[in-house]
C-alpha distance (Angstrom), angle and dihedral (degrees) to the residues before:
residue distance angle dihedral
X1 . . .
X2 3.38 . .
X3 4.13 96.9 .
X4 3.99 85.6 45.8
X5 4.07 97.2 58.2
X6 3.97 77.6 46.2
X7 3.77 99.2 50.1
X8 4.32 88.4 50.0
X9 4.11 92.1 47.0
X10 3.64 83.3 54.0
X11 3.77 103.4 38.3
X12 3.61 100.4 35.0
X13 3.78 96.7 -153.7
X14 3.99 121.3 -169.0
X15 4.10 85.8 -151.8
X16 3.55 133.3 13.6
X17 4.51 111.1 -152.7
X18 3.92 108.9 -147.6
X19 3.85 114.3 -160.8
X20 3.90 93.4 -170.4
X21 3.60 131.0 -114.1
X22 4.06 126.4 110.4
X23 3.98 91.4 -83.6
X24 3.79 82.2 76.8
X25 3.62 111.5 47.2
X26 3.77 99.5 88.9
X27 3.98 89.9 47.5
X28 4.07 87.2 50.3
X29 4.31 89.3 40.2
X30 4.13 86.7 58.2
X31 3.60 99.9 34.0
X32 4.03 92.5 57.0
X33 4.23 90.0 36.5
X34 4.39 74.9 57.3
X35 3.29 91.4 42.5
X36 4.10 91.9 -125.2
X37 3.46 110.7 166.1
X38 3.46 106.7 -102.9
X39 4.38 120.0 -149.2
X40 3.75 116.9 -169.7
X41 4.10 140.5 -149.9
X42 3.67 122.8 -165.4
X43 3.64 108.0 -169.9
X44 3.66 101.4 -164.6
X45 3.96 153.4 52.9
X46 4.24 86.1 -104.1
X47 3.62 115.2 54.0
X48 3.78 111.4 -130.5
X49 3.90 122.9 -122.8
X50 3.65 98.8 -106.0
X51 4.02 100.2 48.9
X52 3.83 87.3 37.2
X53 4.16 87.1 59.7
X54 3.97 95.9 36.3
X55 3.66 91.7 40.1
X56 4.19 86.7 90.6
X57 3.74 94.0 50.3
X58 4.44 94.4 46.8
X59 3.63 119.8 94.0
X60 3.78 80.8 -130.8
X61 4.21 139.7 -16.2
X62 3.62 113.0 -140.2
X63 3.73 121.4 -142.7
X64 4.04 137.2 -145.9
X65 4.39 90.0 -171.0
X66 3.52 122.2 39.5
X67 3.37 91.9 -143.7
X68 3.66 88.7 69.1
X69 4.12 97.8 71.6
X70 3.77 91.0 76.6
X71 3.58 98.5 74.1
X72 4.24 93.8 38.6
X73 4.03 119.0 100.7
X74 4.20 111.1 -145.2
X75 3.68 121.9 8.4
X76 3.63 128.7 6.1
X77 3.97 123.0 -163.7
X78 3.81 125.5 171.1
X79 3.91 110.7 -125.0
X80 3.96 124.1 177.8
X81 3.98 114.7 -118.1
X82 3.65 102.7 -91.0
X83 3.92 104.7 -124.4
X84 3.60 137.5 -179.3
X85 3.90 129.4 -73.5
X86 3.98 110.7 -95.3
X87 3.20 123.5 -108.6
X88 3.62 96.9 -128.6
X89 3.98 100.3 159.2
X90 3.74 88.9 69.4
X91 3.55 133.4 87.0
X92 4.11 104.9 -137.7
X93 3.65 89.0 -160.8
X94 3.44 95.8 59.7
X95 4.19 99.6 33.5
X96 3.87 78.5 56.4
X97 3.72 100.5 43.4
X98 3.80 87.1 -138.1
X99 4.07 128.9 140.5
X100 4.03 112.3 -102.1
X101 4.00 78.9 -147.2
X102 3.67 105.0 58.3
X103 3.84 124.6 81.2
X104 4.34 105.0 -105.5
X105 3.69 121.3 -141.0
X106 3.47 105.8 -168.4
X107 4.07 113.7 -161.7
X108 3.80 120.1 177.4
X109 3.96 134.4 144.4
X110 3.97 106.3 -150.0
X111 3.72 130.3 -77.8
X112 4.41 87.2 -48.1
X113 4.08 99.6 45.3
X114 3.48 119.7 -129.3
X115 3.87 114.3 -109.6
X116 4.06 88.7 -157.9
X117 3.61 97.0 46.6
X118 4.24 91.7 47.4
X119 4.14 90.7 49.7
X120 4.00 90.6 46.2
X121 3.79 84.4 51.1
X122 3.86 104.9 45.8
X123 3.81 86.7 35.7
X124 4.29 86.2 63.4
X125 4.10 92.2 39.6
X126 3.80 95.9 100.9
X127 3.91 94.3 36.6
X128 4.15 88.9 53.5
X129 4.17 93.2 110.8
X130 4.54 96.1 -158.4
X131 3.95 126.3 64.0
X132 3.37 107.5 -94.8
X133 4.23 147.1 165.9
X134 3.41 128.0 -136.9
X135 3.60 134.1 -143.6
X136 3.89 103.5 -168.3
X137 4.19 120.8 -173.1
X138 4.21 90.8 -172.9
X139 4.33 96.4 180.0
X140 3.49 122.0 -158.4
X141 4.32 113.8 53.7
X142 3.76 94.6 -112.9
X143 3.86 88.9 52.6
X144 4.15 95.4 51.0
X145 3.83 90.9 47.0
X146 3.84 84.2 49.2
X147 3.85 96.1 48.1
X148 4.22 92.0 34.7
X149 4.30 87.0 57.9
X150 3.55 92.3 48.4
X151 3.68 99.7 47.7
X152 3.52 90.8 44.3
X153 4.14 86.4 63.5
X154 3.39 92.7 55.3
X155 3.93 135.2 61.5
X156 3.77 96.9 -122.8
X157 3.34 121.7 134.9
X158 3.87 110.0 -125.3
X159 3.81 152.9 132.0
X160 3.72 112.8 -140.9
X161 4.23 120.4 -171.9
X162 3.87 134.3 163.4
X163 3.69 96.7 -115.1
X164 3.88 137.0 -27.7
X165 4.15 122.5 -162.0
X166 3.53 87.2 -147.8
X167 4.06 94.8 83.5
X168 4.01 86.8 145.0
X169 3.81 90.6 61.7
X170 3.98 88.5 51.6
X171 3.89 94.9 44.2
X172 3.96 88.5 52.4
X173 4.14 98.8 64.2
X174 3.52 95.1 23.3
X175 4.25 113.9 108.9
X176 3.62 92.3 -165.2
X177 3.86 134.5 -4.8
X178 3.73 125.3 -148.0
X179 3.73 101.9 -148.3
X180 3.79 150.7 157.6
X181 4.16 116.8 -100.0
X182 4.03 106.1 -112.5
X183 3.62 119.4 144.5
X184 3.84 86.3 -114.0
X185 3.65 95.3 62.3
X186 3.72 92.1 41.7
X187 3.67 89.7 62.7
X188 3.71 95.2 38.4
X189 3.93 91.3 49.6
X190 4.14 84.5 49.5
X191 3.69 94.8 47.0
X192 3.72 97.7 49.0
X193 3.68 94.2 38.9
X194 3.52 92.0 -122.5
X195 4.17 125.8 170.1
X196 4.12 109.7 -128.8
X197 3.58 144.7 -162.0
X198 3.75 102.2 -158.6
X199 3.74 118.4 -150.3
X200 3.93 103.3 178.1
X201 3.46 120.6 -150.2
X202 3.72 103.2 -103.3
X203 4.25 95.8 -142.5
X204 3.87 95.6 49.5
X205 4.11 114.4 136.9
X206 3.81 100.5 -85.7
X207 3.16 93.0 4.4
X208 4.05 72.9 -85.7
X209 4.32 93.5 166.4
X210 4.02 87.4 71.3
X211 3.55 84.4 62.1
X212 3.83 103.3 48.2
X213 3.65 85.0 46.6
X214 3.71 96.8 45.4
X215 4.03 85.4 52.1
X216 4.15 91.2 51.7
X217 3.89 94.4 42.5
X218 3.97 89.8 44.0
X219 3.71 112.1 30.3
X220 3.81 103.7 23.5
X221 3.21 89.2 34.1
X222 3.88 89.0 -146.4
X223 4.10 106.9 148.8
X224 3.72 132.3 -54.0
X225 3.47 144.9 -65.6
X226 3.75 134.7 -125.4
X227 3.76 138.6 -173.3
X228 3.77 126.1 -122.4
X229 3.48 100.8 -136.4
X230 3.64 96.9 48.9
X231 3.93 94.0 44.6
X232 3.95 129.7 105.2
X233 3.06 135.6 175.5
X234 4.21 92.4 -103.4
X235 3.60 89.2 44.0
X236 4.26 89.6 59.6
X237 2.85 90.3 44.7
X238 3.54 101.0 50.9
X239 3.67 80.0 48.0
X240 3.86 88.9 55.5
X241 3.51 98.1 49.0
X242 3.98 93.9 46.6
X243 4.04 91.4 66.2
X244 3.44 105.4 25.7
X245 3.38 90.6 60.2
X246 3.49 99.2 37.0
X247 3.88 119.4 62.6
X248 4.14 106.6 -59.8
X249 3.87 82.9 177.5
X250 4.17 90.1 73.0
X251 3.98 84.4 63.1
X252 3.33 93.7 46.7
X253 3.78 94.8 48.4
X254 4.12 86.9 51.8
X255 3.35 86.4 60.0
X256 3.58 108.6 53.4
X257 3.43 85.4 43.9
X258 3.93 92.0 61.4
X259 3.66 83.8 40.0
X260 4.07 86.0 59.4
X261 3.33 98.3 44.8
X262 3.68 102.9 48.1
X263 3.76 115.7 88.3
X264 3.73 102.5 -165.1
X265 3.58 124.3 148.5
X266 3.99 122.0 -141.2
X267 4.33 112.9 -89.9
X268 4.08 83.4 -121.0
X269 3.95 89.5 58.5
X270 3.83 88.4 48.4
X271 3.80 98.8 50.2
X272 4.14 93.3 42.4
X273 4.12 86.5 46.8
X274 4.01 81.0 57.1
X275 3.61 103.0 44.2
């Protein structure tokens, strides 16, 4: 508290932007005791403690889900998730070492893995009934060396890492992505009109990833959701084989259309339109 009335002495800003959390509540505590304006962003479906309580005192909270707005005090304003510049110089095919010509499953669990998500997934490789590629982002050490000794039993063609930054690369070749629920993703998934099996992760605030998902699988209309605790490895890949062989294109479609049909301006715009 005390380093935060510091920081705005110092700084002097005309508007502090709170993205939630507890890592911002003694900014937002000396910002309103200055009476700074304060601007909000909720990323997901369940608003978090802090922007739910500091929602009265902001000249406005934007919002990634609609459904969010219900549970904000003051001023509501849709925003889209602000995501990283595209890395458009770059051939993903290529950066990935993958084949333009095979079908892509995509399977990653955020910037730290997900140790359940990568077991359910190698435990449904050899039930997965259509030729396919995988691009595999495994996390943690002890999960890559898991995931690189398993692929190398198997004649699947692949390129497994820990982690790459350049998710927007992946999302472009990938036909469907088996992934974790964060509000990141969500937007990613949305923004490269990607197809998704969501897996959320099961200890999440709130339990907040059911609700991103629920949002994708229900309003985008983008692909389909599925439980960690009731999950196998048959069951995902029963789950696999259902929409890669059907017609992946009829998610994609839903999600350009939401794309269309959403006029939402950039969180940037908002806050300069405010200043």
């Amino acid at each position: 508290m005390r380093q935060s009335r510091k920081i705005l002495r110092e700084f002097k800003p005309d508007l502090v932007v709170g993205f939630g959390s507890f890592y911002t509540l003694p900014m937002l505590i000396a910002a309103t005791l200055a009476k700074i304006p304060l601007i909000l962003h909720e990323q997901n479906a369940i608003v978090g403690k802090v922007n739910r309580f500091f929602s009265r005192f902001a000249i406005l909270t934007a919002i990634t889900f609609p459904e969010s707005a219900a549970s904000i005090s003051g001023k509501v304003v849709e925003a889209l998730y602000p995501l990283r510049k595209k890395n458009e110089a770059i051939n993903p095919w290529d950066y990935f070492q993958l084949d333009p010509n095979k079908r892509t499953l995509l399977v990653f669990g955020g910037s730290q893995g997900a140790r359940a998500l990568n077991d359910l997934f190698l435990e449904s490789i050899e039930k997965i009934q259509t030729p396919f590629q995988v691009l595999h982002l495994a996390g943690k050490a002890d999960c890559f060396e898991k995931a690189q000794t398993f692929y190398h039993s198997l004649n699947v063609p692949h390129t497994l890492k820990e982690f790459d930054p350049k998710i927007d690369l992946a999302l472009q070749i990938a036909d469907l992505a088996i992934t974790r629920a964060g509000a990141g993703t969500i937007a990613e998934l949305i923004d490269s009109e990607t197809p998704a099996i969501l897996i959320p992760f099961p200890y999440a605030a709130e339990n907040h990833q059911v609700d991103n998902s629920n949002h994708f699988v229900d309003q985008v209309g983008g692909g389909v959701i599925r439980l960690e605790k009731e999950l196998t490895g048959q069951k995902l890949a029963n789950t696999i084989n259902t929409l890669i062989q059907g017609d992946l294109n009829i998610q994609k479609e839903r999600i350009k259309k939401y794309k269309r049909e959403r006029s939402v301006k950039e969180l940037s715009q908002i806050i300069l339109e405010t200043l």
